[in-house]
C-alpha positions as CSV (number, residue, x, y, z in Angstrom):
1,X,93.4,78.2,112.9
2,X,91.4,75.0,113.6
3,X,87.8,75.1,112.8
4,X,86.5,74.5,116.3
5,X,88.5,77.9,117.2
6,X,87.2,79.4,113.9
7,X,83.6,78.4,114.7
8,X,84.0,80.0,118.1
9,X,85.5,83.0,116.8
10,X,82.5,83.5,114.0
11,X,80.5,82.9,117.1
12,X,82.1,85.3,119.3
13,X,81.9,88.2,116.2
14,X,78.9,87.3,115.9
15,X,77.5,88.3,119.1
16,X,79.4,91.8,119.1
17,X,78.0,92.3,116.1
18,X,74.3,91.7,117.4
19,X,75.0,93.4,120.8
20,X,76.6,96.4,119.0
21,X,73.5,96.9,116.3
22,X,71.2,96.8,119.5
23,X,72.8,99.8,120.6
24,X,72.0,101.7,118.1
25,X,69.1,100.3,116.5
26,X,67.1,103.3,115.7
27,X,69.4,105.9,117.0
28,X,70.8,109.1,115.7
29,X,73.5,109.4,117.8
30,X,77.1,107.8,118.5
31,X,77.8,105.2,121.3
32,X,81.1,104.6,123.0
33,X,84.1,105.8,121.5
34,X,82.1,107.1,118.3
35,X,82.1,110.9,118.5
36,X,85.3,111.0,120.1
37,X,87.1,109.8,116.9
38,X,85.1,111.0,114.2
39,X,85.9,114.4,116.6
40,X,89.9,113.9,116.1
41,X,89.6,113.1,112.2
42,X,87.4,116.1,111.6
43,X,89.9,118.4,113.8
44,X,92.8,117.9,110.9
45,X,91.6,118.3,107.6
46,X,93.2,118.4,104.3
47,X,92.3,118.4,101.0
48,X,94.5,116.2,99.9
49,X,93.9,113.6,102.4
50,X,90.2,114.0,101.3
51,X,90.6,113.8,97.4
52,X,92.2,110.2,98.5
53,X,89.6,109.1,100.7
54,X,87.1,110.1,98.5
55,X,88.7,107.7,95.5
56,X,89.1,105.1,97.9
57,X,85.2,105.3,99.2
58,X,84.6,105.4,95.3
59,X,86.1,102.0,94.4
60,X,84.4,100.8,97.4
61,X,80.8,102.0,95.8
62,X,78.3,99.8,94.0
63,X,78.6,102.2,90.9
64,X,82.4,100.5,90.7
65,X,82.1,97.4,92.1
66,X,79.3,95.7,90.2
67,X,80.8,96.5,87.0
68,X,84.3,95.9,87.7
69,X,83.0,92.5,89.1
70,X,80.7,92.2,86.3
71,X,83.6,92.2,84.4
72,X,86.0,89.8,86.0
73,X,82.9,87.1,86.0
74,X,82.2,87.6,82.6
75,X,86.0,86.8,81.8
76,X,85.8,83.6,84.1
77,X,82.8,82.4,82.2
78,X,84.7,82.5,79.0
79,X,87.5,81.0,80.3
80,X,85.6,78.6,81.8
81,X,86.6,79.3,84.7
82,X,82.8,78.6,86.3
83,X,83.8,78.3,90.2
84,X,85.7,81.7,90.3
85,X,82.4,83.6,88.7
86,X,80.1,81.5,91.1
87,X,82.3,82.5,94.1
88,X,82.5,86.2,92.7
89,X,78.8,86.2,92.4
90,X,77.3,84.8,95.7
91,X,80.3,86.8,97.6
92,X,79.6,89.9,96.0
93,X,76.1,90.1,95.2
94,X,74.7,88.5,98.6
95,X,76.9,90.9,100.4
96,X,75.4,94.0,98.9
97,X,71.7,92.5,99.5
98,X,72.5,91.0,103.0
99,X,73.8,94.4,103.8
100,X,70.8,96.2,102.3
101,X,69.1,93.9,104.7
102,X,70.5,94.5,108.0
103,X,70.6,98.2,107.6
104,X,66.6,97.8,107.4
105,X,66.6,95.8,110.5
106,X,68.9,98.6,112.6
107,X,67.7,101.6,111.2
108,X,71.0,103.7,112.4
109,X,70.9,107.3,111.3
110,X,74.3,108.2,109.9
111,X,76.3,111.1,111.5
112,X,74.5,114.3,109.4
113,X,76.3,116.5,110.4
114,X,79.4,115.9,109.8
115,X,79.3,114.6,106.1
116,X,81.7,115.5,103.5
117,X,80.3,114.6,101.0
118,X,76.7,113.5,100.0
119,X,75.5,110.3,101.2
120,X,71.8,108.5,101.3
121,X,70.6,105.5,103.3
122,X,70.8,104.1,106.4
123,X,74.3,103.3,108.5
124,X,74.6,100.4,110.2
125,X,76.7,98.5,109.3
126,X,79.0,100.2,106.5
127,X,78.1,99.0,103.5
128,X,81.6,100.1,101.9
129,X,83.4,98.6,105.0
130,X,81.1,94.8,104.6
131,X,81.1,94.1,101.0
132,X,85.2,95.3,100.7
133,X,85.7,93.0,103.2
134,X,84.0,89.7,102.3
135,X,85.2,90.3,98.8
136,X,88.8,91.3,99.2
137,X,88.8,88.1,101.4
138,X,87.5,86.1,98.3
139,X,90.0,87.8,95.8
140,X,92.6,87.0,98.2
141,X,91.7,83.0,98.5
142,X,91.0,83.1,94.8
143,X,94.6,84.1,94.1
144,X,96.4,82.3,96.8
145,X,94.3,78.5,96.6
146,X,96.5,77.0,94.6
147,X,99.5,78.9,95.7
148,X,102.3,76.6,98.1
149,X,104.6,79.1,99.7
150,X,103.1,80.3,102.7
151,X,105.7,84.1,102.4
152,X,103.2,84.5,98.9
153,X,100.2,83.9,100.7
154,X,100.8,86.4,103.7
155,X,101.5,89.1,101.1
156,X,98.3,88.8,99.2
157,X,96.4,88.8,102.4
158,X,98.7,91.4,104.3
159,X,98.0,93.4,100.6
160,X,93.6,92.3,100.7
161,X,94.2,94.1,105.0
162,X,95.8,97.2,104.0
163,X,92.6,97.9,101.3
164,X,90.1,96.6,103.9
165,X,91.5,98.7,106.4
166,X,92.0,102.1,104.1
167,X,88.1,101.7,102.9
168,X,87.0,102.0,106.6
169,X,89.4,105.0,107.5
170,X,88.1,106.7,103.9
171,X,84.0,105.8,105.4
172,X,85.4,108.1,108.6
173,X,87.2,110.5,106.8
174,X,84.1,111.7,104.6
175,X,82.2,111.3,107.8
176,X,79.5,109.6,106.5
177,X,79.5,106.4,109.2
178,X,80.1,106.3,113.0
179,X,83.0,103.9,113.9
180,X,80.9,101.6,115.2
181,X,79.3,101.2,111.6
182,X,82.9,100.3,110.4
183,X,83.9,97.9,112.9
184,X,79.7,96.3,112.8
185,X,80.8,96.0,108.6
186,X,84.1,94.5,109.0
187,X,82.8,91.9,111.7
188,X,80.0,90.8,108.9
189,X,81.9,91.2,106.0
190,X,84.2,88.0,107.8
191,X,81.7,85.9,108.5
192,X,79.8,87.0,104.7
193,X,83.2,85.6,103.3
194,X,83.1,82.4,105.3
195,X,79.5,81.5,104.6
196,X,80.1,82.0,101.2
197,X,83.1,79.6,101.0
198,X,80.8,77.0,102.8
199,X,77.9,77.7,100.6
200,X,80.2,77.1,97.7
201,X,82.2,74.3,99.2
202,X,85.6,76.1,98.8
């Protein structure tokens, strides 16, 4: 993709995202097609099914991510590998506060009633769903900058998709974000990842 069409797609996320978190600025309810999934999810449970989710909406958590990021920088560092900590840093970090951030400004109540398991804060946009996304992204770039055969590259990304996608569905499972929080964190998770590369040149 060229970056005039990139620009205009940021652009065009962009506004869905605003129009989306406008909705439900300060509401406790679900707009759209909201209830109607989190409906059919919550019809067919199993606790299997939930065991996964919940592991999956673990390694998506702060309390594994910062250390398991913590980690990976500290081993650039001493491999001098400086732009791979930097990148790991601003993506990571500024996700979790930029995301802290908007949640203040939209004030969503998350669906109460339906959660499986306990959950504080505010919902919009997922959290989970945001930072997994601008960071798998990263991972993904780290891994595949240097690599030439295009087949490679698609794997690692088709592989970062699959994660991004299973950390949204796990958010829904344990019922602890409308859809529309998902779809609001995936949409600013992209453009997180792309501002990052620009802030750091990549």
């Amino acid at each position: 993709m060229n970056n005039k069409r990139h620009y205009i797609l940021i652009i065009i996320l962009l506004g869905l995202f605003i129009t989306m978190g406008l909705m439900v600025r300060d509401s406790t309810e679900g707009i759209l097609f909201d209830v109607a999934i989190l409906e059919a999810i919550h019809d067919n449970q199993s606790p299997l099914i939930f065991n996964i989710m919940n592991f999956i909406s673990f390694i998506g958590s702060y309390k594994f991510l910062i250390p398991a990021v913590g980690f990976v920088i500290i081993i650039s560092i001493i491999n001098k590998r400086y732009f791979i900590s930097k990148f790991l840093l601003v993506n990571t970090l500024g996700s979790f506060i930029f995301n802290f951030l908007l949640k203040q400004i939209f004030n969503r109540t998350r669906p109460l009633e339906l959660f499986l398991v306990e959950q504080g804060g505010l919902s919009y946009p997922s959290g989970h769903s945001m930072v997994v996304m601008s960071m798998y992204l990263a991972i993904a770039y780290l891994i595949t900058k240097e690599e030439r055969n295009p087949r490679k590259k698609r794997r690692v990304y088709i592989i970062a998709s699959i994660l991004i996608l299973l950390m949204g569905i796990s958010r829904l499972y344990l019922g602890v974000h409308w859809p529309t929080d998902v779809i609001g964190g995936f949409i600013m998770g992209y453009i997180f990842y792309n501002v990052s590369r620009v802030m750091m040149r990549a």
